[in-house]
C-alpha positions as CSV (number, residue, x, y, z in Angstrom):
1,X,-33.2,-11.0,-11.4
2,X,-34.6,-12.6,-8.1
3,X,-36.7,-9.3,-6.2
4,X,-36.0,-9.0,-2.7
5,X,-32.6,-10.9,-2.5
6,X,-29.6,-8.7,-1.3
7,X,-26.4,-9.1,-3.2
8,X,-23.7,-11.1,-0.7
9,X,-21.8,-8.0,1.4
10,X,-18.4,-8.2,3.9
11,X,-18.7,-7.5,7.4
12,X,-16.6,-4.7,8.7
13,X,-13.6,-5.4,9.7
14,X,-13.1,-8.2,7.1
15,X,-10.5,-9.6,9.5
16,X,-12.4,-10.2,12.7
17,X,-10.2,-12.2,14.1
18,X,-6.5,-9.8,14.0
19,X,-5.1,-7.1,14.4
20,X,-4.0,-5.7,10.7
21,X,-3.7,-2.4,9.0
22,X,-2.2,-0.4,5.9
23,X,-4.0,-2.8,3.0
24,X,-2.5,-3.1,-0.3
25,X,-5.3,-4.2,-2.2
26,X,-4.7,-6.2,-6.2
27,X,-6.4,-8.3,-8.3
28,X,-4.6,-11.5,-9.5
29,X,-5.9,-14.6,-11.5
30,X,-9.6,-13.4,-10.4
31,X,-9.2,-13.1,-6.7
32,X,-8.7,-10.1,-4.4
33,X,-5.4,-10.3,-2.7
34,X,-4.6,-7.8,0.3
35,X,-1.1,-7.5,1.5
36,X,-1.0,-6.0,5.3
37,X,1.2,-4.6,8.5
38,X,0.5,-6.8,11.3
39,X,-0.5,-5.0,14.3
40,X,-1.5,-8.1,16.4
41,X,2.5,-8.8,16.8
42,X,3.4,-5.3,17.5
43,X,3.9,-4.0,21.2
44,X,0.5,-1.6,21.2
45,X,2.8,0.9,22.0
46,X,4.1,1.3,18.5
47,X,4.2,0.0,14.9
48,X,7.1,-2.2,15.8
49,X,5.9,-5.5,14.3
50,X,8.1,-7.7,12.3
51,X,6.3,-9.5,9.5
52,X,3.4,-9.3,6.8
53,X,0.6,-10.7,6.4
54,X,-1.8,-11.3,3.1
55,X,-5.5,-12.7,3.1
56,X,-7.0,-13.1,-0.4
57,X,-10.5,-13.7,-1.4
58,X,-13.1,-14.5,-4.7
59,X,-16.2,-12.9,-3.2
60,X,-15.1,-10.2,-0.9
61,X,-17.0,-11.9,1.5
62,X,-15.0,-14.7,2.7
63,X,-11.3,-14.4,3.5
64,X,-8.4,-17.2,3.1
65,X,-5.5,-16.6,5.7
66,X,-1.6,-16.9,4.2
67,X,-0.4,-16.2,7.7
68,X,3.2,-14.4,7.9
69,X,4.5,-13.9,4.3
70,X,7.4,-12.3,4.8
71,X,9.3,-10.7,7.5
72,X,12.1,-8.8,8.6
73,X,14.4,-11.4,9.2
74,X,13.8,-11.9,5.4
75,X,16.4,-9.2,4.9
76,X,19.8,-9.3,6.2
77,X,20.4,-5.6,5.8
78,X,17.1,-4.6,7.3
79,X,16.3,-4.5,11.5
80,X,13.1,-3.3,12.5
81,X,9.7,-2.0,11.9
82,X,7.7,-3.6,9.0
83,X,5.7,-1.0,7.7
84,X,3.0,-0.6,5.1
85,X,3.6,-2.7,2.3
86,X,2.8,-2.3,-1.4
87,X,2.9,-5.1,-4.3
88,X,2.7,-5.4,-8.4
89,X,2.5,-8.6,-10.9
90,X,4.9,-8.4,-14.1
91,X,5.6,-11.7,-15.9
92,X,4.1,-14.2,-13.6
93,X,6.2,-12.5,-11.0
94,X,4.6,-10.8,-7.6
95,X,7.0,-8.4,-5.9
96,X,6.4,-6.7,-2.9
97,X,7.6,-3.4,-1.9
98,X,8.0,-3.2,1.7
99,X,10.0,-0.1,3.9
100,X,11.6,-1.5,7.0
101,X,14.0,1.4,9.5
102,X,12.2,4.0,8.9
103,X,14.9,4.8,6.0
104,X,14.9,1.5,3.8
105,X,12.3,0.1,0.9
106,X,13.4,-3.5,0.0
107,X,12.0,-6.1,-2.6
108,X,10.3,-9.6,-2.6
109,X,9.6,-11.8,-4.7
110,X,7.8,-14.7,-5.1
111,X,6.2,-17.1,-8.2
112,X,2.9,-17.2,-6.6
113,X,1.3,-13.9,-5.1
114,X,0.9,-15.7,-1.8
115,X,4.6,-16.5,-1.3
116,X,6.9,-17.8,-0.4
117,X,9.1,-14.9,-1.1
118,X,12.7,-14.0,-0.7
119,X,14.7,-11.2,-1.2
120,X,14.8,-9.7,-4.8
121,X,17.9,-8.1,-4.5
122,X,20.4,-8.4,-1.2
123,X,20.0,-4.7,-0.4
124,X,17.6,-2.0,0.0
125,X,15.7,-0.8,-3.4
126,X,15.6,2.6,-1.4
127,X,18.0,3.7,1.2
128,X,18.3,7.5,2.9
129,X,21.9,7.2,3.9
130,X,22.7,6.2,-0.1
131,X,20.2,8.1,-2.2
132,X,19.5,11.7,-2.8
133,X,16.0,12.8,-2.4
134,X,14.3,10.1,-0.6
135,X,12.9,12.7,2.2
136,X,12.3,12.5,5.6
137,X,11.0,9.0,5.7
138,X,10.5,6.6,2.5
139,X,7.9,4.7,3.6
140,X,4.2,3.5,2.4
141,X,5.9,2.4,-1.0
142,X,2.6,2.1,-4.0
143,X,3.3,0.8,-7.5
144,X,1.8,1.5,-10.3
145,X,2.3,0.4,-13.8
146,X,0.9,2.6,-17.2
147,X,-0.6,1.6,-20.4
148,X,2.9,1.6,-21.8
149,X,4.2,-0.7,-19.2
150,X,6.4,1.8,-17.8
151,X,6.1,1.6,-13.7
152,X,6.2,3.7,-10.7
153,X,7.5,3.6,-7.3
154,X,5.3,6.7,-5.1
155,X,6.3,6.6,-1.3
156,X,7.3,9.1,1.4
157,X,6.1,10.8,4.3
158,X,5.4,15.1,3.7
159,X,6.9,15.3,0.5
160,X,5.7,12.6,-1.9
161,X,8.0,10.9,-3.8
162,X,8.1,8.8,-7.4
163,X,10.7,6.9,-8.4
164,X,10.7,4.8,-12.1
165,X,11.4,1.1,-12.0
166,X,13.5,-0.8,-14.4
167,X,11.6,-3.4,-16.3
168,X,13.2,-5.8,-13.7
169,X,10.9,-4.2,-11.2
170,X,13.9,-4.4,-8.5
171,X,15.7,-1.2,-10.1
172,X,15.2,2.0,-10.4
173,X,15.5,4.3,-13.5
174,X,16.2,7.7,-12.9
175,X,16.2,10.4,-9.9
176,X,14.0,10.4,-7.0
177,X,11.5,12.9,-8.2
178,X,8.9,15.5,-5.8
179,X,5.4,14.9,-7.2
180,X,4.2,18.1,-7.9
181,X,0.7,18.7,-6.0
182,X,-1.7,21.8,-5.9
183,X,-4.5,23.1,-4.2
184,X,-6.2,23.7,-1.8
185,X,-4.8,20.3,0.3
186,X,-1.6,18.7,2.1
187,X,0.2,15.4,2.4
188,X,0.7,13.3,4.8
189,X,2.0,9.9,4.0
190,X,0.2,7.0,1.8
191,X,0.7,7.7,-1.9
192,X,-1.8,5.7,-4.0
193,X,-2.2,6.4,-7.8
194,X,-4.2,4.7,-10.1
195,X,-5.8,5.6,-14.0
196,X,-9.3,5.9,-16.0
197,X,-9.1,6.4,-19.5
198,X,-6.6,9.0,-19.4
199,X,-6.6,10.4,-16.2
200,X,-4.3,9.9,-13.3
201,X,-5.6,10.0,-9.8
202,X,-3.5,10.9,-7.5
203,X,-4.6,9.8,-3.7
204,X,-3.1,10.4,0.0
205,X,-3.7,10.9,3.4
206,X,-3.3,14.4,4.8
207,X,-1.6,13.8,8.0
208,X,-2.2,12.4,11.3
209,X,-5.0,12.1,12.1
210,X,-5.4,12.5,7.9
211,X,-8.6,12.6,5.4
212,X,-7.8,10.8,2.6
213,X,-7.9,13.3,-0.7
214,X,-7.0,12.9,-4.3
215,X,-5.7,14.9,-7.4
216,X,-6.1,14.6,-11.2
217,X,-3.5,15.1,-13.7
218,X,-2.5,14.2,-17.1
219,X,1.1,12.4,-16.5
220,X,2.0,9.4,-13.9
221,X,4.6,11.8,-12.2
222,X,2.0,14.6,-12.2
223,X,1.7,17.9,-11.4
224,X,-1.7,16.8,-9.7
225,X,-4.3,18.9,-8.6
226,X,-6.7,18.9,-6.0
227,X,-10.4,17.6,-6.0
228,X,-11.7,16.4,-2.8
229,X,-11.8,14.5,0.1
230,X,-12.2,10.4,-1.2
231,X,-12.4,8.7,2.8
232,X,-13.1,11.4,5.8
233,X,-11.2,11.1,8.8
234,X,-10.8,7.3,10.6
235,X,-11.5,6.8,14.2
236,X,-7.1,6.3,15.0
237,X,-4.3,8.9,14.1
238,X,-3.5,7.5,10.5
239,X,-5.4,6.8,7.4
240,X,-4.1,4.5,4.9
241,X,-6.3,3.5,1.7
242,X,-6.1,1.4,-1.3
243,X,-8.2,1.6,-4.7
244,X,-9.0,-1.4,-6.6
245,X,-11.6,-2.7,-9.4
246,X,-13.2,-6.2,-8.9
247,X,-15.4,-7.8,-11.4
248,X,-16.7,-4.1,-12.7
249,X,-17.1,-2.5,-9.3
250,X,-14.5,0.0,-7.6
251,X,-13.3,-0.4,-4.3
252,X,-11.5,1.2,-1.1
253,X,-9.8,-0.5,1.4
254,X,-8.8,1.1,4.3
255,X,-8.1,0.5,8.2
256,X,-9.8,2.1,11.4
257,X,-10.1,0.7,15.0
258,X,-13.0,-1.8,15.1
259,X,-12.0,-4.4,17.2
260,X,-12.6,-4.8,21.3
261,X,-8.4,-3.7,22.6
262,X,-8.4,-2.0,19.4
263,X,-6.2,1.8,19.0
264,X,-3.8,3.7,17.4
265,X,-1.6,1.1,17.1
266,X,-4.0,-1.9,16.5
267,X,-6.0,-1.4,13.4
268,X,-8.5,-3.5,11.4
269,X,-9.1,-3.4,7.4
């Protein structure tokens, strides 16, 4: 050990350079790959962008660019509004799980985790005008996948939703399920659930503006209670966070305005 030298550290906002928010945040083949809404392309008078963008990176220090990996025009049953995405691995597959309408979650996939990807299926995974249960809005879709290999859709805006995936990971298995939450606590949007030894955590923001709290149970679909606040309130009207574990350190990405012309509507990570 070398005294005096400071261990390498990101500068905040990792992205100086653009406008980008909601970060899905994985590890594949060793690197750190976040998948993002674009807010430089939306109006700044809403989230109305139309694409996704992912940056990816071996030191969490210096950030590669894949530009626009997907967009709206990707799906021809989709219109509008490309939302916060979410993304998984299975196989040497990489899907992503991206809400566009306000009412729709669709599917990607790609052989690489930076694209390109296409449409996994020809029609919305999730759809409000087809399926019971979806709630007000199915949006901010999060996957996660258990010891047993079983995986998990969570998404929804008030009332959080899971969902099981088929092993095909563009299926679903199942109803539409409410996960059960208690405590002292409320949800907003941005489900996020990940596991240590055999404890699920369950995490969220609160609303808008939104801390970002978390629950413990003992089963992926819960009931999950209540233990505190993970990420205090951000410095724009939502709060959108994602957990991850990189070379034996844990992590939380999240967005907040940090840019000059920077707002409610044009986040950085």
């Amino acid at each position: 050990m070398v005294i005096g030298v400071q261990p390498a550290s990101a500068a905040n906002p990792i992205i100086p350079d653009r406008f980008v928010a909601d970060p899905s945040a994985h590890v594949f083949n060793g690197r750190v790959h976040l998948y993002l809404t674009d807010d430089q392309t939306n109006s700044g008078t809403y989230w109305d962008s139309k694409s996704w963008r992912s940056y990816s990176s071996s030191n969490l220090v210096d950030w590669t660019d894949h530009g626009d990996i997907f967009s709206i025009s990707g799906f021809s049953w989709a219109s509008q509004y490309a939302w916060a995405p979410g993304a998984t691995e299975r196989n040497g597959r990489y899907y992503l799980y991206l809400p566009v309408d306000r009412t729709k979650i669709g599917v990607a996939v790609s052989s690489s985790p930076t694209g390109p990807f296409t449409d996994a299926r020809g029609s919305a995974l999730v759809d409000k005008a087809r399926d019971a249960n979806t709630g007000e809005e199915p949006i901010d879709p999060m996957i996660f996948t258990d010891d047993d290999g079983s995986s998990y859709m969570y998404f929804g805006t008030r009332t959080p939703k899971v969902v099981r995936l088929g092993a095909d990971m563009v299926s679903t298995t199942g109803p539409i399920m409410d996960v059960g939450l208690s405590g002292a606590t409320k949800y907003g949007e941005a489900p996020h659930v990940h596991k240590v030894g055999g404890t699920y955590y369950f995490s969220y923001s609160t609303g808008w503006p939104g801390q970002i709290h978390y629950a413990t149970g003992s089963s992926p679909a819960g009931p999950f209670t209540y233990r505190g606040v993970l990420l205090d309130y951000v410095n724009v009207n939502t709060n959108h966070h994602s957990l991850f574990q990189y070379q034996g350190q844990w992590y939380v990405a999240y967005h907040k305005n940090a840019l000059e012309g920077g707002g409610n509507h044009k986040r950085s990570v």
